[in-house]
KEKE-3310 file (N, C-alpha, C; in steps of 0.2 Angstrom, whole numbers, plus 5000, padded with zeros to 4 digits):
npx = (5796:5805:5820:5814:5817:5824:5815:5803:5797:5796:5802:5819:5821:5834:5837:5827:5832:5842:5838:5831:5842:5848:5839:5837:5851:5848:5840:5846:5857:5849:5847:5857:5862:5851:5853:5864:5861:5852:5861:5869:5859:5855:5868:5870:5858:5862:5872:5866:5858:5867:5874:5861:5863:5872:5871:5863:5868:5884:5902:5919:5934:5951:5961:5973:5992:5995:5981:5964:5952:5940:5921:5910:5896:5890:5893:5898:5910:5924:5930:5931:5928:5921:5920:5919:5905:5896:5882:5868:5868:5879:5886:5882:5885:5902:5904:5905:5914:5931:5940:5936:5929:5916:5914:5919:5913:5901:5894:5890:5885:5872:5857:5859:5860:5845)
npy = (5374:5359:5352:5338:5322:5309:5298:5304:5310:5323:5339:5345:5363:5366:5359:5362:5376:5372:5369:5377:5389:5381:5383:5396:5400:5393:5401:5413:5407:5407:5420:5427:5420:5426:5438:5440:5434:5445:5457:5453:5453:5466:5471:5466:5470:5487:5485:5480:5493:5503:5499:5500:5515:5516:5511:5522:5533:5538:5538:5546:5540:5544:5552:5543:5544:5534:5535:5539:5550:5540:5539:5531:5519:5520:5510:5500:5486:5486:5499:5500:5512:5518:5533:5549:5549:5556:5565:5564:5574:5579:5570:5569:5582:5580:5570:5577:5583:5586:5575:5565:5549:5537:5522:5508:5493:5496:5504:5520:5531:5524:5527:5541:5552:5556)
npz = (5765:5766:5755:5745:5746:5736:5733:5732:5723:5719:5715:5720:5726:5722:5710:5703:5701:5694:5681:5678:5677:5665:5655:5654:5650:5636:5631:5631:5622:5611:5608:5606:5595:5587:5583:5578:5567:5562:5562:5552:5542:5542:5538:5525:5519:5521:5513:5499:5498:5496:5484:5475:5476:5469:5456:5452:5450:5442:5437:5437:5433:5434:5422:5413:5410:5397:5392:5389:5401:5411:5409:5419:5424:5441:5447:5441:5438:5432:5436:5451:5462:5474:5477:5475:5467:5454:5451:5437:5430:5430:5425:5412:5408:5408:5399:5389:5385:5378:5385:5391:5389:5389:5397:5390:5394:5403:5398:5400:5394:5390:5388:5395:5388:5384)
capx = (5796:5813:5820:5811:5820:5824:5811:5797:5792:5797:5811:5821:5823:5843:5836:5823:5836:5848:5834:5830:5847:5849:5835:5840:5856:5846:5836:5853:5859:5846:5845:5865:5860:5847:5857:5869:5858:5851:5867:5872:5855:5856:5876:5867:5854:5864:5875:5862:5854:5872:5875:5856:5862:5878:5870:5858:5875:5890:5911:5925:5942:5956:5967:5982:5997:5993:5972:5958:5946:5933:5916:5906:5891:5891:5893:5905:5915:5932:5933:5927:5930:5916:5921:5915:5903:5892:5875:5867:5868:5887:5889:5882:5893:5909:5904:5903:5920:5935:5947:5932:5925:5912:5916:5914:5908:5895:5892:5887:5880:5865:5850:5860:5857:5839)
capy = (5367:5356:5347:5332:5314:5307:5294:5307:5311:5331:5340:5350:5368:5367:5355:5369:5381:5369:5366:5387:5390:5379:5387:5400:5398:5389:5408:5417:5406:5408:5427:5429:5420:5430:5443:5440:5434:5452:5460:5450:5457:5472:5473:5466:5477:5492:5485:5484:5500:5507:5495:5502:5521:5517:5511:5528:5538:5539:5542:5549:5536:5548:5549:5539:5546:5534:5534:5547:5548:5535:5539:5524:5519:5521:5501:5495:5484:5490:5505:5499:5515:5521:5538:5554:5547:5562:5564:5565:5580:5583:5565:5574:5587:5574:5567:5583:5586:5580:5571:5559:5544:5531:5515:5502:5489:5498:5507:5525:5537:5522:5529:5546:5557:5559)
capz = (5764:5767:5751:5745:5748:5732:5732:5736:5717:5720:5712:5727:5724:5720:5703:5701:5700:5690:5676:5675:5673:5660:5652:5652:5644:5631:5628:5629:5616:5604:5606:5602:5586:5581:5583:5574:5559:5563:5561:5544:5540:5541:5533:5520:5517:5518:5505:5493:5497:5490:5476:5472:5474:5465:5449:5450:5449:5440:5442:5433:5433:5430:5414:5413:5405:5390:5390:5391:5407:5408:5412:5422:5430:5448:5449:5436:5444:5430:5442:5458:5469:5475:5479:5471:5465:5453:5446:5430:5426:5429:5421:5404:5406:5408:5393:5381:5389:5373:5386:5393:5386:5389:5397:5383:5397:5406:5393:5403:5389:5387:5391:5399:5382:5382)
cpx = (5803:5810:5819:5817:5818:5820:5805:5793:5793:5805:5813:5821:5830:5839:5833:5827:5842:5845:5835:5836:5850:5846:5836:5847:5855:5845:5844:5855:5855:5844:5852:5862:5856:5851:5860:5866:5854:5855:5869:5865:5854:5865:5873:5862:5855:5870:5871:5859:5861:5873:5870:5857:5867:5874:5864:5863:5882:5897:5915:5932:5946:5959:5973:5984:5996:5985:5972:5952:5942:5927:5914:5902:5893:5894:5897:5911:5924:5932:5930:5927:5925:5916:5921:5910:5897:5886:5876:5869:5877:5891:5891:5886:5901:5909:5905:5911:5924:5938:5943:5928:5922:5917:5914:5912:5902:5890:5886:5882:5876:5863:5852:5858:5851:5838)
cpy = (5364:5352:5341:5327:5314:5302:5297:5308:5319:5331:5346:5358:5370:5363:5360:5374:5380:5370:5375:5388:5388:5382:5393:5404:5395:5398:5415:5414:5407:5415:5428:5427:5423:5435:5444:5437:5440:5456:5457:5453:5463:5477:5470:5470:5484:5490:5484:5490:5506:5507:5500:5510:5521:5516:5519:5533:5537:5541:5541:5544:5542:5546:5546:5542:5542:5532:5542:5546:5544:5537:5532:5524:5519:5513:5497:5492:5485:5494:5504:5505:5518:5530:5544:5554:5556:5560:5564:5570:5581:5576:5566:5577:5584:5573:5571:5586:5581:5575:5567:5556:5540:5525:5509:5496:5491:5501:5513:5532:5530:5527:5538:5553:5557:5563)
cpz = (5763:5760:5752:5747:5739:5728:5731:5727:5716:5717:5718:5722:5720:5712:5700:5698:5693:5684:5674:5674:5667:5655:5651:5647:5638:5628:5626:5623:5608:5602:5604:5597:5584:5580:5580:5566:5559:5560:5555:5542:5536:5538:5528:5515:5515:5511:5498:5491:5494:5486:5472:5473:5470:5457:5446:5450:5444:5444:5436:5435:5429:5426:5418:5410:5399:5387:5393:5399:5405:5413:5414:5425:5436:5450:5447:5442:5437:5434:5447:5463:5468:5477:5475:5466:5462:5448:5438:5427:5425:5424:5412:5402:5405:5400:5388:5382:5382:5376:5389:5391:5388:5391:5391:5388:5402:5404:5398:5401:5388:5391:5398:5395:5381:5379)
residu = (UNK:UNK:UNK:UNK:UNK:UNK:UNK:UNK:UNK:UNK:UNK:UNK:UNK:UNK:UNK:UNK:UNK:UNK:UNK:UNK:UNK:UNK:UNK:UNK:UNK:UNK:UNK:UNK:UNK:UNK:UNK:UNK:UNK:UNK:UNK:UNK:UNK:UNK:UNK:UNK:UNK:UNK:UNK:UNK:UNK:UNK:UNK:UNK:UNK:UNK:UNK:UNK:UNK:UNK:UNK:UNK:UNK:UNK:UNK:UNK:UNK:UNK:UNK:UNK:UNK:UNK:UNK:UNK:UNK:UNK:UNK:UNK:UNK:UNK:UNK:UNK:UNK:UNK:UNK:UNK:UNK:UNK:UNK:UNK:UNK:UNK:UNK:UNK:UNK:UNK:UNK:UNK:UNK:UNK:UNK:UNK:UNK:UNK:UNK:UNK:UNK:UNK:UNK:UNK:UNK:UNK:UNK:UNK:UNK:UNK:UNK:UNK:UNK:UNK)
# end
């Protein structure tokens, strides 16, 4: 079928194609966004799901030359380094240890002495 005549009431095939392409790039643009609210999603989530393993853990701040080691919940933001982070049980033993003491803001011996 030859493209209509502009008075015909018909859209040619070249408009057809004009129109879907736009459409197109209408669905492209709205799948980049999701995506990308997908992906902050999901950096979200796993940072909770850390936070939420950091406070079921503890960590040892090493002595300073003029302080004692400080025990911390896994979360306390005074010692933010999330690395070596150790269980209960070894947090117990930290603690029965002379040179390491309780954080006085996180306060890490609550509810670890059972």
């Amino acid at each position: 079928m030859p493209d209509a005549t502009p008075h015909s009431g018909t859209i040619s095939d070249l408009e057809k194609n004009r129109v879907l392409l736009d459409w197109l790039r209408w669905q492209v643009g709205q799948t980049e966004r999701r995506i990308r609210e997908l992906e902050i999603k999901e950096t979200q989530d796993r940072k909770r799901r850390e936070a939420a393993r950091a406070e079921m853990m503890w960590k040892i701040q090493p002595q300073r030359s003029s302080s004692v080691a400080l025990l911390h919940r896994g979360g306390c933001a005074t010692y933010p380094d999330q690395i070596g982070l150790i269980s209960r049980e070894d947090a117990m033993i930290a603690l029965a240890e002379p040179d390491i003491e309780p954080c006085q803001v996180c306060r890490p011996d609550t509810g670890l002495l059972r």
